[in-house]
Each structure stands twice: as structure tokens, then as C-alpha cells.
DRENPA-3360 file (N, C-alpha, C; in nm, 2 decimals, always signed):
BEGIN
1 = XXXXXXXX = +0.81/-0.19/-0.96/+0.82/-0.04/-0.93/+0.86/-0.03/-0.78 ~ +0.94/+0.09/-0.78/+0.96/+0.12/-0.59/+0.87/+0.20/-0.57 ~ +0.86/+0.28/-0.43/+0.81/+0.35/-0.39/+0.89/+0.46/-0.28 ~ +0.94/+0.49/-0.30/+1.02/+0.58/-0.21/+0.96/+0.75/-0.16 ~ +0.95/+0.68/+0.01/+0.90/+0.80/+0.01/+0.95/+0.93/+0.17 ~ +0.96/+1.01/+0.14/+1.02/+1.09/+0.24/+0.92/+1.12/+0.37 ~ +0.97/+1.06/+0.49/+0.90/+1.05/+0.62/+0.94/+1.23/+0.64 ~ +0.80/+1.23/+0.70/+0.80/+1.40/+0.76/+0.76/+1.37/+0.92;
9 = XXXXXXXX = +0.76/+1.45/+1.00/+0.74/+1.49/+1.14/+0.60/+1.46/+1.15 ~ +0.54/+1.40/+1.22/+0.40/+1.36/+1.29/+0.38/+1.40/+1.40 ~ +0.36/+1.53/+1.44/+0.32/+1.54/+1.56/+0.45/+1.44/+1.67 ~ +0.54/+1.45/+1.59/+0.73/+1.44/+1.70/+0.71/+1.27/+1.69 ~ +0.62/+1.22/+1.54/+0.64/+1.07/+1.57/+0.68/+1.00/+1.48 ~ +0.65/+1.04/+1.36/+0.73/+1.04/+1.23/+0.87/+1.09/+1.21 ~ +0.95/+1.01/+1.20/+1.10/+1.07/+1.16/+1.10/+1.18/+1.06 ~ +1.20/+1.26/+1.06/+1.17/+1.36/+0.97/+1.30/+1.29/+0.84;
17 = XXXXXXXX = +1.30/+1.20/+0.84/+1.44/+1.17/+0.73/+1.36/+1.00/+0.75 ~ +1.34/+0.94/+0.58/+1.31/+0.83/+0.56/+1.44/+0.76/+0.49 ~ +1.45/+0.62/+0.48/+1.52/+0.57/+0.37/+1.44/+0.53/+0.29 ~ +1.48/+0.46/+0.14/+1.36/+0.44/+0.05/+1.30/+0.32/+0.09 ~ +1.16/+0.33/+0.06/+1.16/+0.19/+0.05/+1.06/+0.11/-0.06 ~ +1.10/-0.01/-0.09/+1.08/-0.11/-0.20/+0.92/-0.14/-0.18 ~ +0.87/-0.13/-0.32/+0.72/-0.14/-0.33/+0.68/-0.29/-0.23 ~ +0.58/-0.29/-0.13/+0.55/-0.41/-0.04/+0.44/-0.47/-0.11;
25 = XXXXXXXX = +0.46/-0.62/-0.06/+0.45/-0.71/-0.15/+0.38/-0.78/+0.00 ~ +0.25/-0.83/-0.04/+0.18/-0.89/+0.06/+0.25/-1.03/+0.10 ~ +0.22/-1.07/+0.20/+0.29/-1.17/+0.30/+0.28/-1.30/+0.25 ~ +0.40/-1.39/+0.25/+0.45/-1.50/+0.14/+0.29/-1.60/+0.16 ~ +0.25/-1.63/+0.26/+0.11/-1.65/+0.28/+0.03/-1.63/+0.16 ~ +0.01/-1.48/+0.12/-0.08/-1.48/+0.04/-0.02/-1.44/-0.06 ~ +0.07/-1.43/-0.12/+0.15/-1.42/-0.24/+0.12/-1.59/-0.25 ~ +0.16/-1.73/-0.22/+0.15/-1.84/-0.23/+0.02/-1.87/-0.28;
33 = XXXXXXXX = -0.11/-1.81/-0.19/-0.23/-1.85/-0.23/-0.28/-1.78/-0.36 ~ -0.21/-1.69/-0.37/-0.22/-1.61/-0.53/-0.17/-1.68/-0.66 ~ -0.02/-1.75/-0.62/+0.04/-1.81/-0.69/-0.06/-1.93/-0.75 ~ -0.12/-1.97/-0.65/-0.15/-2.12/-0.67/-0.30/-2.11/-0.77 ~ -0.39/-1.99/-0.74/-0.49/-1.98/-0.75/-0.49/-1.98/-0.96 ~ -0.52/-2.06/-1.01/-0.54/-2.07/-1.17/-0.69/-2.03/-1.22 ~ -0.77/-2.00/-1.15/-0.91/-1.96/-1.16/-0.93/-1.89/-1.28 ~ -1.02/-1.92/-1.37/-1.04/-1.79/-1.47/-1.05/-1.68/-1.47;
41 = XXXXXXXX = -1.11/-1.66/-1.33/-1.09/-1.49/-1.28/-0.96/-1.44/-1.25 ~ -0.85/-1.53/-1.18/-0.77/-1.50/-1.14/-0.66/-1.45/-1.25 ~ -0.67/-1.62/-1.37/-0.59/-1.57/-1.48/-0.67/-1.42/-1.54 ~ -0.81/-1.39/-1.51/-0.84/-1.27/-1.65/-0.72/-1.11/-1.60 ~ -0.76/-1.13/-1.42/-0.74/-1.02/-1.35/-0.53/-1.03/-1.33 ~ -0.47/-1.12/-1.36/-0.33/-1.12/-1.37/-0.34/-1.06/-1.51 ~ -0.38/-1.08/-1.60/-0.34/-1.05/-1.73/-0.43/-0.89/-1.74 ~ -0.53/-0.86/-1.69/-0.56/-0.68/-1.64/-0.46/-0.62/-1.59;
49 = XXXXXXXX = -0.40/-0.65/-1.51/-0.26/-0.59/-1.42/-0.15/-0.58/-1.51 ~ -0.12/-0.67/-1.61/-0.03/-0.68/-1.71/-0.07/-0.56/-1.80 ~ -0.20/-0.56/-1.83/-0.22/-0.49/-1.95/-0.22/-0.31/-1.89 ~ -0.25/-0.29/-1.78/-0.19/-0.16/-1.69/-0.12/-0.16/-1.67 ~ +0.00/-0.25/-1.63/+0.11/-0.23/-1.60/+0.18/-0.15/-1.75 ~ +0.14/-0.24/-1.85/+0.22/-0.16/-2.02/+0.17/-0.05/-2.03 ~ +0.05/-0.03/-1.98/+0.01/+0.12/-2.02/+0.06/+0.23/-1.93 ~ +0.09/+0.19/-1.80/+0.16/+0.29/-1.74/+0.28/+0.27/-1.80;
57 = XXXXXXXX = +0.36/+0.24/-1.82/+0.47/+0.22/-1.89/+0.52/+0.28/-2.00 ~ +0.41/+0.30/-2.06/+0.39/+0.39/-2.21/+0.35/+0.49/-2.17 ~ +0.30/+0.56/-2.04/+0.28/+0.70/-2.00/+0.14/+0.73/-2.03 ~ +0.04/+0.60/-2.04/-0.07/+0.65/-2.06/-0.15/+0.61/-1.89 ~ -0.14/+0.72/-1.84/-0.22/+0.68/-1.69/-0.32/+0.68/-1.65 ~ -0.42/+0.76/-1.76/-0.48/+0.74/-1.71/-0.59/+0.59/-1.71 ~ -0.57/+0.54/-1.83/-0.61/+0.44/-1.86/-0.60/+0.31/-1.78 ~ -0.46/+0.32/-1.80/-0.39/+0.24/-1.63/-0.45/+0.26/-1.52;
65 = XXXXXXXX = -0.46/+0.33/-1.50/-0.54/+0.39/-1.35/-0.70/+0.33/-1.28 ~ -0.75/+0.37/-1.50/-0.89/+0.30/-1.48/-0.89/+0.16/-1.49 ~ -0.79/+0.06/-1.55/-0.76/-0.05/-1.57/-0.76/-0.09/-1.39 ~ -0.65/-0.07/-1.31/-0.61/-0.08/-1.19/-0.72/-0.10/-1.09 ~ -0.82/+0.05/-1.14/-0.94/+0.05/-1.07/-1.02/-0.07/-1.08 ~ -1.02/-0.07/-1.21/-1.15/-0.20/-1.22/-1.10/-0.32/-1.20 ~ -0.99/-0.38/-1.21/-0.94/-0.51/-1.11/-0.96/-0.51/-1.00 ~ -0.91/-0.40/-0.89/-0.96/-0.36/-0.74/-1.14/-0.38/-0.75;
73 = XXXXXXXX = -1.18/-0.30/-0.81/-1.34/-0.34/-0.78/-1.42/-0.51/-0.78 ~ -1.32/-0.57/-0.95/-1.40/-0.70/-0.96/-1.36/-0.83/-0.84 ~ -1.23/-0.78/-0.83/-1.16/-0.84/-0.71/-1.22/-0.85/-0.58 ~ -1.28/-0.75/-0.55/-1.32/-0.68/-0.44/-1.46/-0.72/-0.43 ~ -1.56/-0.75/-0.58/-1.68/-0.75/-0.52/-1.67/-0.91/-0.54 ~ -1.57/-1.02/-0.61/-1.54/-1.14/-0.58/-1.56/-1.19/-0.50 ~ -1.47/-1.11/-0.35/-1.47/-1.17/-0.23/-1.29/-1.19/-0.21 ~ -1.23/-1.15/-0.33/-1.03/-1.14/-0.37/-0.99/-1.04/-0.27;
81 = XXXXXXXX = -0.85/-1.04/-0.24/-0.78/-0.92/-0.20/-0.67/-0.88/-0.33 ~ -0.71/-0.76/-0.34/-0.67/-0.65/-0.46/-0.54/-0.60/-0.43 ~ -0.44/-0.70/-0.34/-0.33/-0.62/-0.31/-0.25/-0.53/-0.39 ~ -0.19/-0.62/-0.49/-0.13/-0.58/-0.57/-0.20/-0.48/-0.68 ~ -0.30/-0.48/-0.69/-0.41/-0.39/-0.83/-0.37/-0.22/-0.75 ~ -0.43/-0.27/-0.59/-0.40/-0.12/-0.50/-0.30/-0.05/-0.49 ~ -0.14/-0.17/-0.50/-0.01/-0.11/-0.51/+0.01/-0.07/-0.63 ~ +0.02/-0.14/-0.75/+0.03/-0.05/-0.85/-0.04/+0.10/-0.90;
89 = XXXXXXXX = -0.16/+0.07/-0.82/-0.22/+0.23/-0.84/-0.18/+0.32/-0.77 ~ -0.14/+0.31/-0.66/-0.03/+0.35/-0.53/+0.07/+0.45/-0.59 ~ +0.12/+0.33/-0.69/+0.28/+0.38/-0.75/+0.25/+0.50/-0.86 ~ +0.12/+0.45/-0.94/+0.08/+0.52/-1.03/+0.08/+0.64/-0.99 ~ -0.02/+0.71/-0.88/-0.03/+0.81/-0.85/+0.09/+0.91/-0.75 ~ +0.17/+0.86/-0.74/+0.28/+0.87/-0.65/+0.40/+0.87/-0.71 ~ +0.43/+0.79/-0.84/+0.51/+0.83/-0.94/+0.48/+0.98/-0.99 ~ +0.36/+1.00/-1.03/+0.28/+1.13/-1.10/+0.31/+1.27/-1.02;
97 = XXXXXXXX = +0.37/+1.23/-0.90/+0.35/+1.28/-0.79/+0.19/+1.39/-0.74 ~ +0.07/+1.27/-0.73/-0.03/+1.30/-0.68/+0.02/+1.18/-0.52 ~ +0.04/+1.28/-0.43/+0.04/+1.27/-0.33/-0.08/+1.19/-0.25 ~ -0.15/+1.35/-0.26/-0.29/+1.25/-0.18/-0.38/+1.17/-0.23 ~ -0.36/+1.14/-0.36/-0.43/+1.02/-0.41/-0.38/+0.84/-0.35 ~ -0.26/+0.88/-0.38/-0.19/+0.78/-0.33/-0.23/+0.75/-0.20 ~ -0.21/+0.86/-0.11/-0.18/+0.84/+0.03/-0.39/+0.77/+0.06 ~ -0.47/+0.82/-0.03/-0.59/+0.81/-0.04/-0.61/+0.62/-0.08;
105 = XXXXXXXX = -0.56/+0.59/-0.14/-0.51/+0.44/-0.20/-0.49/+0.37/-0.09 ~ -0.36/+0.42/-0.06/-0.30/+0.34/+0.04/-0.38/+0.30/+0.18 ~ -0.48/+0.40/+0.18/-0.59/+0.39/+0.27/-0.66/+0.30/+0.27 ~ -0.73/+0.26/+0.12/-0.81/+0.18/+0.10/-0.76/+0.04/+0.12 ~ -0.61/+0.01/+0.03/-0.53/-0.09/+0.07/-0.49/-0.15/+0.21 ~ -0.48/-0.06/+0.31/-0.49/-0.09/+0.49/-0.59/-0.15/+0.50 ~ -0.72/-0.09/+0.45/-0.85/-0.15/+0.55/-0.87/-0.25/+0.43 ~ -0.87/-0.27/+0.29/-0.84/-0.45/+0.21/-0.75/-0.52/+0.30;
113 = XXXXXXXX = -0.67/-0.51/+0.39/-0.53/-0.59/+0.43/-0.56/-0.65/+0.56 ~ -0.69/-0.53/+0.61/-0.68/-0.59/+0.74/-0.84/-0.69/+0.75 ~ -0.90/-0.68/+0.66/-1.01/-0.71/+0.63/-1.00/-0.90/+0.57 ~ -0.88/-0.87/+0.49/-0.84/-0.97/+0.44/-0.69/-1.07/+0.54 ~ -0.72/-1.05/+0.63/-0.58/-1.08/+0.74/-0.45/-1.09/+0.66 ~ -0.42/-0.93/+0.63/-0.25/-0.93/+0.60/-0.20/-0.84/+0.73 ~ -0.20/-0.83/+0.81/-0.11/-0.75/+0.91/-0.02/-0.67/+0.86 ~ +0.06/-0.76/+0.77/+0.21/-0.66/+0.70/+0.18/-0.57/+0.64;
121 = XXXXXXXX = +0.08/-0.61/+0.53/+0.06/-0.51/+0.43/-0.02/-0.37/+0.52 ~ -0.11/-0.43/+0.61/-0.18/-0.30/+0.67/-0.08/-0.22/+0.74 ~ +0.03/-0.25/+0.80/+0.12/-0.16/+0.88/+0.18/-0.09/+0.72 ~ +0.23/-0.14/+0.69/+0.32/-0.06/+0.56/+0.21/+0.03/+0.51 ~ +0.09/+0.01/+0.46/+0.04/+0.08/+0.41/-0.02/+0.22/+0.49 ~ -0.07/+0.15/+0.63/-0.12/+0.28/+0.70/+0.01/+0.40/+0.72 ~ +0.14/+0.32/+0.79/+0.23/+0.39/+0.77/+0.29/+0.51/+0.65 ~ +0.26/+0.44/+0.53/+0.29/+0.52/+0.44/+0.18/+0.63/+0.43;
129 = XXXXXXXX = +0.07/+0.59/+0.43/-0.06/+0.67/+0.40/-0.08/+0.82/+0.53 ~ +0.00/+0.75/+0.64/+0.04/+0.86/+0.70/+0.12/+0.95/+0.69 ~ +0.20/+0.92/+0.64/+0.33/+1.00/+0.57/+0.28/+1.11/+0.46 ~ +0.22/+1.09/+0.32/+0.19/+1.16/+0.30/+0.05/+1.25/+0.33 ~ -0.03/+1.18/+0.42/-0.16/+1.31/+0.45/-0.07/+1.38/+0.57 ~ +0.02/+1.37/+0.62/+0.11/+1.45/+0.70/+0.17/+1.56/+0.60 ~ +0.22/+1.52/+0.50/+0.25/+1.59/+0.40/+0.18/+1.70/+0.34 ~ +0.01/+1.65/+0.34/-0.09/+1.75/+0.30/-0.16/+1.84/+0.40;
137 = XXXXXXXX = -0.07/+1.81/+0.56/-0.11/+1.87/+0.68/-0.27/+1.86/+0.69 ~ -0.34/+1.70/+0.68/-0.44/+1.65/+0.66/-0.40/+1.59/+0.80 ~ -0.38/+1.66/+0.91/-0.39/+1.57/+1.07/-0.50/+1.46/+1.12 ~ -0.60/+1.56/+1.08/-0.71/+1.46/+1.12/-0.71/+1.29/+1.05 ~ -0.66/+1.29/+0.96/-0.64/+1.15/+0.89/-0.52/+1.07/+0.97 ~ -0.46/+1.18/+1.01/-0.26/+1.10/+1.03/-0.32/+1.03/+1.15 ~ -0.32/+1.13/+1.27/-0.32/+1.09/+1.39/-0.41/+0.95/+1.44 ~ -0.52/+0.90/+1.37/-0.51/+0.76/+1.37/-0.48/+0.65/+1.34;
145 = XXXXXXXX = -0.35/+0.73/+1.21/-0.30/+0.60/+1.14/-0.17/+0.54/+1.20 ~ -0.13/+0.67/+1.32/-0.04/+0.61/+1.40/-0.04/+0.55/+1.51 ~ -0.18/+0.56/+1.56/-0.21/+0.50/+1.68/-0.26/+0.33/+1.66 ~ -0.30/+0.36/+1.49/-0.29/+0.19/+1.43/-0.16/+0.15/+1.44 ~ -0.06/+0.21/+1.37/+0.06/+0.20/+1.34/+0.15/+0.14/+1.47 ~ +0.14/+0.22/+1.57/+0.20/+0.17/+1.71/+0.14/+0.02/+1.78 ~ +0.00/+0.02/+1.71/-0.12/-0.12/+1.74/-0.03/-0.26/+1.66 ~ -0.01/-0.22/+1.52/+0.05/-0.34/+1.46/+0.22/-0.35/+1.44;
153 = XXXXXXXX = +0.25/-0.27/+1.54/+0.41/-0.30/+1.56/+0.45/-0.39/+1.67 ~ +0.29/-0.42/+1.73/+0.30/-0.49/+1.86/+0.25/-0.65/+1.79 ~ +0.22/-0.64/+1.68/+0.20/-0.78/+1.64/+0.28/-0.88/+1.63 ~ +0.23/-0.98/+1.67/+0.32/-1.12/+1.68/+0.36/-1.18/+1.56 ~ +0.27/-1.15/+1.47/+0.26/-1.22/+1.33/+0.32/-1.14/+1.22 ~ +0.32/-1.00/+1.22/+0.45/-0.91/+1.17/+0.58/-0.95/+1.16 ~ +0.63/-0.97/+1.09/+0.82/-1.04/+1.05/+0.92/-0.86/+1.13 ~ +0.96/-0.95/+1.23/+1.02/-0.85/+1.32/+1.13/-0.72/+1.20;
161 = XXXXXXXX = +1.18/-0.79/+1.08/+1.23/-0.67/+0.99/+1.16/-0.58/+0.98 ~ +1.03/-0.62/+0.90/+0.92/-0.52/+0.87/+0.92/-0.40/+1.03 ~ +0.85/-0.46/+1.10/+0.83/-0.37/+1.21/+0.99/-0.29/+1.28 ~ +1.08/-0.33/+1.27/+1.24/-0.27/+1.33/+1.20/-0.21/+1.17 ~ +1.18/-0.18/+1.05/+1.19/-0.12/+0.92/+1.10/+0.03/+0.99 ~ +1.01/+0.00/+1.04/+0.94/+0.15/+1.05/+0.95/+0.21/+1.21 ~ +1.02/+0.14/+1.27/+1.03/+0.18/+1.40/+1.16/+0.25/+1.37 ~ +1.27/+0.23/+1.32/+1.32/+0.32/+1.28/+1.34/+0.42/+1.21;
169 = XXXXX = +1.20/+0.45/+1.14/+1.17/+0.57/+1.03/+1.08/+0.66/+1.15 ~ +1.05/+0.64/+1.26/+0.98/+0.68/+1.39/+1.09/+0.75/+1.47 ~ +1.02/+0.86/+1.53/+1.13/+0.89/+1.63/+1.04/+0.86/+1.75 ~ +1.17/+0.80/+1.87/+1.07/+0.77/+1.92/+0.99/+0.62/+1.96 ~ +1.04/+0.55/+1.86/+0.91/+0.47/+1.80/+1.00/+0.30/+1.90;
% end
């Protein structure tokens, strides 16, 4: 699934014109250690994600949604990062066009990313999650997620695309 989403004005720091962009996919890093991982948890919770994935598919969301949930949680109280359970719920609610659910997701997915050392995923996600609580003129949320946002564009370990990707969705930036 994509995600495409339209950058609004931040307090003159957010571009007001986005291009789309492609659902993010945590850092080859841990996409690898995912791959590799055959755990019985891991096979139960890939084949959960499968079985949400068909249900959003078929239009039943909400189900999906609770499916999504509870991979994020078992994941989560494991000791896993739920990237992908959080993206697809992301899309879920942002397909549906629930805004600030999503942008509410995407929140929790930043602080999983940073918690779990993904850098990339946390800039993409704070980024986006700012975008739309800017959208809900929810300031008080935005204006830290940019002063993160400006924090991990300075990172070493961020793939210079990614960061030239939102510095130019910035004005400014």
C-alpha cells in the first residue's frame, strides 16, 4: 500500500505542496533481522499481518484494524518492533481517510522506531504525523515533531535520499 500525503504549512516549515510518497519500510538492517527471524512468534505474527492485510482488502476494517492492533501489542509486549503492524494500521486509517488516527499511529510508530534504533523510520514517521496534526490545526503536537524532525535530518546514519526526501517537502528546510 502507499501512503500519499499532502504537506501543509507548519508554522512557514512545512511545504505547502507534497509529492507522494511510498509506504516506508524500516531500514534494510531490520527488514534483514525480520527476514531471518523463523521464531514461532514471528511466523504466528507474519501470518496475523497476512490475515489483516485480506481483511482490509475485503473492506472489513474494522477487524483489520483490531487484528493490526493486536500484533502491535503482542509484538510489543515481546520485546519486537511492530513496524510494519503500525504501518499497515497507518494506511488503514488514512486510506479511510481518518486523519488523526493515523497521524495518532504514526506517533506511536516514531517513538517504537526510536526506541527500537530505526532513525529512518522515526524521521518518516514524525514527519508525516506532523503533517497531518497540522492538518487538524493540533499545533501543540506539530511543533515538536519538527524540532525532532530538524534533530534527525542531522543524522549520520539516515540514507542522505531519505533526508534530501523531506528537506525538500520543507520550506526552508
Amino acid at each position: 500500500m502507499k501512503l500519499a500525503i499532502a504537506a501543509l504549512c507548519v508554522s512557514g516549515v512545512l511545504g505547502a505542496q507534497a509529492p507522494a510518497l511510498t509506504a516506508a519500510t524500516p531500514s534494510r538492517a531490520v527488514r534483514a533481522a525480520a527476514a531471518r527471524d523463523d521464531s514461532p512468534d514471528a511466523v504466528r505474527w507474519k501470518q496475523a499481518l497476512a490475515e489483516a492485510d485480506s481483511l482490509a482488502a475485503a473492506g472489513r476494517n474494522g477487524p483489520a484494524r483490531k487484528r493490526y492492533r493486536a500484533v502491535i501489542d503482542e509484538q510489543l509486549a515481546a520485546g519486537q518492533y511492530p513496524s510494519e503492524a503500525y504501518w499497515q494500521l497507518t494506511n488503514s486509517y488514512f486510506f479511510h481517510d481518518d486523519d488523526f488516527r493515523a497521524a495518532e499511529t504514526l506517533e506511536e510508530l516514531a517513538a517504537a522506531a526510536s526506541r527500537f534504533g530505526d532513525p529512518a523510520m522515526e524521521l518518516r514517521a514524525t514527519f508525516e504525523s506532523a503533517i497531518m496534526f497540522q492538518r487538524h490545526k493540533v499545533n501543540a503536537r506539530v511543533a515538536p515533531k519538527v524540532e525532532r524532525v530538524r534533530a534527525l535530518l542531522k543524522s549520520p546514519v539516515i540514507d542522505r535520499e531519505l533526508k534530501e526526501s523531506i528537506e525538500r517537502r520543507m520550506v526552508g528546510g
